[in-house]
N, C-alpha and C positions, 0 to 999 in steps of 0.2 A: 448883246443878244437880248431879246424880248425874254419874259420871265414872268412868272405867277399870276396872276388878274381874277380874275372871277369866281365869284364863291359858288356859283349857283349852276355847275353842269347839269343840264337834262336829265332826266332817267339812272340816277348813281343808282346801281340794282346791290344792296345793302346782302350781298350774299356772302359764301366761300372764295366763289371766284375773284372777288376786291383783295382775299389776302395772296391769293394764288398771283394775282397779278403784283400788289406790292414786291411779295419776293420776287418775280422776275425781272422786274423792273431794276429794284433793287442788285439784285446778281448779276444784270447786262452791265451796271455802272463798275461793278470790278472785277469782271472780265476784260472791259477796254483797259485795265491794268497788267494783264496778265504778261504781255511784252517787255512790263520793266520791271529795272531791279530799284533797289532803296535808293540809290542815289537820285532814281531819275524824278522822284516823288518829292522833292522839295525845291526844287528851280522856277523862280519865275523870271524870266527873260527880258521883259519889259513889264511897263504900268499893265498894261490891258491882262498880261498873260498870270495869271494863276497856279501856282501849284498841286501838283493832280491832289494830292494830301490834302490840300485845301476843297478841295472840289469833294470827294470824302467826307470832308468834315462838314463842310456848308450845307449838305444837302441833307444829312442827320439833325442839322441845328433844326434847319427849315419841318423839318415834321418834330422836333421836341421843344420849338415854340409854339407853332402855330396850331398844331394838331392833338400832341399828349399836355402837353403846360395845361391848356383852357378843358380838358375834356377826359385828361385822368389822373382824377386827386392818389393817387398811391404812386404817380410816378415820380423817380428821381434822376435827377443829371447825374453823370459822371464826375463832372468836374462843374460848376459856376463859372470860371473861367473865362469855359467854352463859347458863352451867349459873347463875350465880346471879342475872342478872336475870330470866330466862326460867322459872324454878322456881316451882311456886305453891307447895305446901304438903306437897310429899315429903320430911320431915326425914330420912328414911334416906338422902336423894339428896345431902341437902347444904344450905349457908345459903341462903337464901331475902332477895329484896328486897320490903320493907314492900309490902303490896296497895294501901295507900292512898296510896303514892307511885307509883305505877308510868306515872301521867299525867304525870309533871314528869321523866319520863327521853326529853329528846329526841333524844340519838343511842343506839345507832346512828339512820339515819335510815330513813324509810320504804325507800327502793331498795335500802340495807344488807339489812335484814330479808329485801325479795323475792330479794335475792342468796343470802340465807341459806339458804330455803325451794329453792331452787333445787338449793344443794349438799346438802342432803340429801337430796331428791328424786333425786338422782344414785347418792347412796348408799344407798339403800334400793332401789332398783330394779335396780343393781348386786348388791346382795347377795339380792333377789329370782330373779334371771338364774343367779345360784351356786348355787344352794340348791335350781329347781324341782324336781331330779329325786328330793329329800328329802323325801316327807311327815307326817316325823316329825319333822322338823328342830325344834328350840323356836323357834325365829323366827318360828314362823309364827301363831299365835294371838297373841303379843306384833303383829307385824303387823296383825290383823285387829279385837287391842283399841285399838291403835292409831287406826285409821278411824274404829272408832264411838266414840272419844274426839276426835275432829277434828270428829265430826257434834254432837256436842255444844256442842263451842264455833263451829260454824255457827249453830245458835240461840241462843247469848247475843252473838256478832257484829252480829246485829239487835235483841235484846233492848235489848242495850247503847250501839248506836247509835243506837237508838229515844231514850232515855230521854236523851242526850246532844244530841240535836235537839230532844227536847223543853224543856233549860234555853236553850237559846238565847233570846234573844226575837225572834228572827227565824220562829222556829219553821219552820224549812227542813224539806222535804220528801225522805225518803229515793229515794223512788220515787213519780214525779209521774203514777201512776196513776189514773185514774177506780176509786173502789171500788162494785162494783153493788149496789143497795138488798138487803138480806134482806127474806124472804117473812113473812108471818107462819105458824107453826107451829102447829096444835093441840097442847097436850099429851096425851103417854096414860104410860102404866108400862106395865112390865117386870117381870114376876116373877122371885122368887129361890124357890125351894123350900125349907123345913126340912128340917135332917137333916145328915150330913156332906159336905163337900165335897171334893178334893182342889185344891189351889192352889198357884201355883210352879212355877218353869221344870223339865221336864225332858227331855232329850233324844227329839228325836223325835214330842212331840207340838206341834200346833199352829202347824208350817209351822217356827220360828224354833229354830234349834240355839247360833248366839250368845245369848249372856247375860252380863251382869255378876254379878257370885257374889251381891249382896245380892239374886236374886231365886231362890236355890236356900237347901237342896234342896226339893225338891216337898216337901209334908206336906200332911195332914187337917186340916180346924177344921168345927166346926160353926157352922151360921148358922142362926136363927131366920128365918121367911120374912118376905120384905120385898118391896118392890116401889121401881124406882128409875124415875127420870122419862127419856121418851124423850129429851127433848132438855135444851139446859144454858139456864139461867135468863137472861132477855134485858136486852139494855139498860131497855127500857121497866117493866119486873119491877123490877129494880132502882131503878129511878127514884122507883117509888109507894114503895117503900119508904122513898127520902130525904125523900119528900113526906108521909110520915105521920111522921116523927120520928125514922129509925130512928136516928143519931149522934147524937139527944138523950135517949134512953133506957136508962139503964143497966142493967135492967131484962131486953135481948134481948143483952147482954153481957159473956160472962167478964170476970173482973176482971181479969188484966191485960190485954187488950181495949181494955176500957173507958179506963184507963190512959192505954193509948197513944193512942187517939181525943183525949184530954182534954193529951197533953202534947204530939202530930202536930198538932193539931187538922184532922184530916179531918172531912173532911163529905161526900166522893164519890171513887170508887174514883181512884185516877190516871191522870191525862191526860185526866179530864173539866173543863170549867168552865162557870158558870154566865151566864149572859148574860140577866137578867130573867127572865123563866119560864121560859125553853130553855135548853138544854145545848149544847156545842158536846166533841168530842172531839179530840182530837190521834191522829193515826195515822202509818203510816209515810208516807203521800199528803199530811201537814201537817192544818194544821185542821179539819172538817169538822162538821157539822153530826151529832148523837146519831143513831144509826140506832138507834131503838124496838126491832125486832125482831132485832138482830142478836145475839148472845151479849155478855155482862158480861165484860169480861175486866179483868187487873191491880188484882184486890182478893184483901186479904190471907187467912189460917185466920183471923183475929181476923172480919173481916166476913163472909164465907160462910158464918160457923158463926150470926155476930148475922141474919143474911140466913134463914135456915134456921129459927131458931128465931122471925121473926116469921112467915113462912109456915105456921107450925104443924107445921114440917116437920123433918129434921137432914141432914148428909149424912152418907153411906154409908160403911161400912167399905173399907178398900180392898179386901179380901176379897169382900165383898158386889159390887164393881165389875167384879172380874177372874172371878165366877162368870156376872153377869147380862152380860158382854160375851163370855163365849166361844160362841162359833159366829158371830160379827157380824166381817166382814170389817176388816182393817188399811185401811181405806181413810176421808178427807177431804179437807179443805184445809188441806195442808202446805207449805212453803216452797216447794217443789218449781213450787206453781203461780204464783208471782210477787208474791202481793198481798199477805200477812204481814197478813194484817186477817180476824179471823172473818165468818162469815157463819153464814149458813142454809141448809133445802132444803126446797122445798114438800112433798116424798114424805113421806106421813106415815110415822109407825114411828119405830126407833129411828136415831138419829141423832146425830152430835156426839161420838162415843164417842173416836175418834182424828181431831187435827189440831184447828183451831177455837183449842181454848181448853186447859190441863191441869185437871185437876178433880180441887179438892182435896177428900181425904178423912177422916175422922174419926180415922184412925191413924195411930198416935205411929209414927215412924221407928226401928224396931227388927230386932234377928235374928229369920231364922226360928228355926227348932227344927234344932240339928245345923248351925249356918250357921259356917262356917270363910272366913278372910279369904284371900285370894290371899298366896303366898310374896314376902317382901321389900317394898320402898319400892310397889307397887304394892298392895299390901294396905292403907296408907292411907287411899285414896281413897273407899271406903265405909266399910267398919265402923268409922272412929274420928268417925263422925260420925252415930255412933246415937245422940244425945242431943237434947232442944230442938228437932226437927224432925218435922214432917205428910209423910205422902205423901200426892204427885199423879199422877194414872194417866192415862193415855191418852198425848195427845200434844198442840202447837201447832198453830197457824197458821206457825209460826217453823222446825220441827223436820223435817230429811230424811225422807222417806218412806220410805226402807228403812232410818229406824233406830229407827223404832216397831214396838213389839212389845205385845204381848198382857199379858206379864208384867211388864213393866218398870216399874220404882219409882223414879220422880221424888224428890226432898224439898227443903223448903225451909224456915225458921224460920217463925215464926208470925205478923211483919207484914212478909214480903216483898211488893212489889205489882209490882215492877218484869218479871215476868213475863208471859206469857198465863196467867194460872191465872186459871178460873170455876167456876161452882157447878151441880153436878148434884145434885139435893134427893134423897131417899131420904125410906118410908115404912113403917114395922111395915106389916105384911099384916094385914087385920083380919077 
């Protein structure tokens, strides 16, 4: 997932409400904990998945480096330790402990960690308390990249705990909610007009003045007209599609695609299984039976693009996504509302655009034109990862509601599954 970038938010208003906001932000991250017990806090499942303790911990490092370390000389760590198990991949910051050990480091212990998260929370809100009367102070966008780098790892906290109940064979239930049926949806499109466009964050338009740097500076592209689909491609969609052959056809799939289908051997997106003719899914609610109409979610660029190409269809540029989305409100089902499971809405139109599912798009993860990486160890965190990677636009089911934005670029490699990523089909305009 996309992470930290830019030091230079718009308008950080240096008041009360910067620390009012830290602490909730702060308290949303261990809330999403409240479901589990000690056990469930130290598993990581695979390389990609993290333990929630870690997730905890990193995100305390990430403001007692980058925020109290440079900007308040009386603050102290808990432990030294910390900066190297706690480090994901800031080499300017210092060594780093393997990612795919980070499950077999059982102390500190969980209560260490919340003690941890504690004392920083002291310290940052202290030196919040110092500082309000400064609204130039540097502290303060380092602060506010801070939050929407904790909101990010709010959504891989369920992602990752998702996919860590799903190896169990107990198949435990994060949240032993009833999830409601989706409606069925007509489809319709969306036009894109021919001609130039302008794309990319820039101050002041379109409600959102934070940004992480990989979504500046604004520039022009041209787009050929297109038309993209109101809503994102369903379970039931995707089903015919396993039922006419699609993971036996190499035919509707890039080669290395195909590849991987043939060395994974998938046969259905993750956390589906078959049970004679029907489907049953795994959610954050435990097992459940395939909801037809609900959005596809946790299938790779490898399949959305094979998925795409048997519809007769492709997906969208992310360009093409972020022109046919502006004017259509920040608004879905985000974490925010409790269930972490897509749905639907009978209201015809456009729908699905943020929240639901992330939807991925046909663009390699690259610079804009003029794109400059943020100064020091926080300049890692996008631009050295412009290689091997799709963007996905919108937002989750998984993902805080005020930390989706219009412009913001997702990416992930090309058979990740273990996210909410689904497919919004795109079509030339004819």
């Amino acid at each position: 997932m996309t992470a930290a970038g830019t030091l230079a938010p718009a308008h950080v208003v240096a008041t009360p409400a910067m620390a009012e906001r830290f602490r909730v932000v702060r308290q949303q991250t261990e809330a999403l904990c409240t479901p589990l017990v000690t056990e469930d806090y130290v598993v990581s499942s695979m390389a990609d998945v993290s333990p929630t303790k870690w997730h905890l911990a990193h995100t305390s490092w990430f403001f007692e480096t980058f925020v109290l370390a440079p900007h308040n000389e009386d603050y102290r760590t808990v432990d030294p330790k910390y900066a190297f198990l706690f480090n994901s991949y800031y080499v300017q910051a210092g060594e780093r402990h393997c990612r795919a050990q980070r499950g077999l480091v059982t102390r500190p212990t969980v209560e260490q960690v919340y003690e941890y998260r504690a004392h920083v929370d002291e310290g940052v809100l202290h030196l919040i308390d110092r500082i309000a009367g400064d609204a130039e102070h540097p502290a303060w966008p380092l602060i506010e990249t801070g939050l929407h780098h904790e909101q990010q790892h709010q959504e891989l906290l369920v992602t990752d705990i998702k996919h860590v109940f799903f190896t169990n064979p107990m198949r435990p239930a994060y949240r032993a909610a009833s999830l409601p049926a989706a409606p069925e949806v007509t489809q319709g499109w969306k036009s894109v007009a021919e001609g130039l466009h302008e794309v990319g964050h820039a101050d002041g338009h379109e409600g959102a003045d934070f940004h992480f740097d990989n979504e500046a500076p604004r520039h022009r592209t041209f787009l050929h007209g297109c038309d993209l689909a109101h809503r994102l491609v369903t379970n039931g969609e995707y089903a015919d599609f396993i039922r006419d052959g699609g993971y036996r056809r190499p035919e509707l799939w890039l080669s290395a695609g195909w590849a991987t289908v043939q060395d994974a051997r998938w046969t259905a997106p993750l956390y589906w299984e078959r049970h004679g003719d029907a489907w049953d899914e795994f959610t954050v609610a435990g097992v459940a039976p395939l909801d037809r109409h609900a959005p596809v979610t946790h299938v790779s660029h490898y399949e959305a693009d094979a998925f795409a190409r048997w519809a007769g269809m492709r997906l969208p540029t992310e360009y093409e996504w972020e022109v046919a989305a502006r004017g259509l409100p920040v608004a879905g089902r985000f974490v925010d509302a409790g269930l972490c499971h897509p749905s639907a809405d009978a209201t015809p139109g456009p729908q699905q655009w943020y929240g639901d599912a992330w939807q991925w798009t046909s663009s390699a993860y690259l610079a804009y034109p003029g794109y400059r990486p943020a100064v020091g160890a926080l300049g890692e965190y996008n631009g050295k990862f412009m290689s091997d990677q799709w963007v996905l636009r919108g937002a989750s089911c998984a993902t805080p509601c005020s930390h989706a934005r219009h412009t913001y670029r997702n990416f992930f490699p090309s058979d990740a599954r273990w996210q909410f990523s689904g497919i919004r089909l795109a079509r030339d305009s004819r």
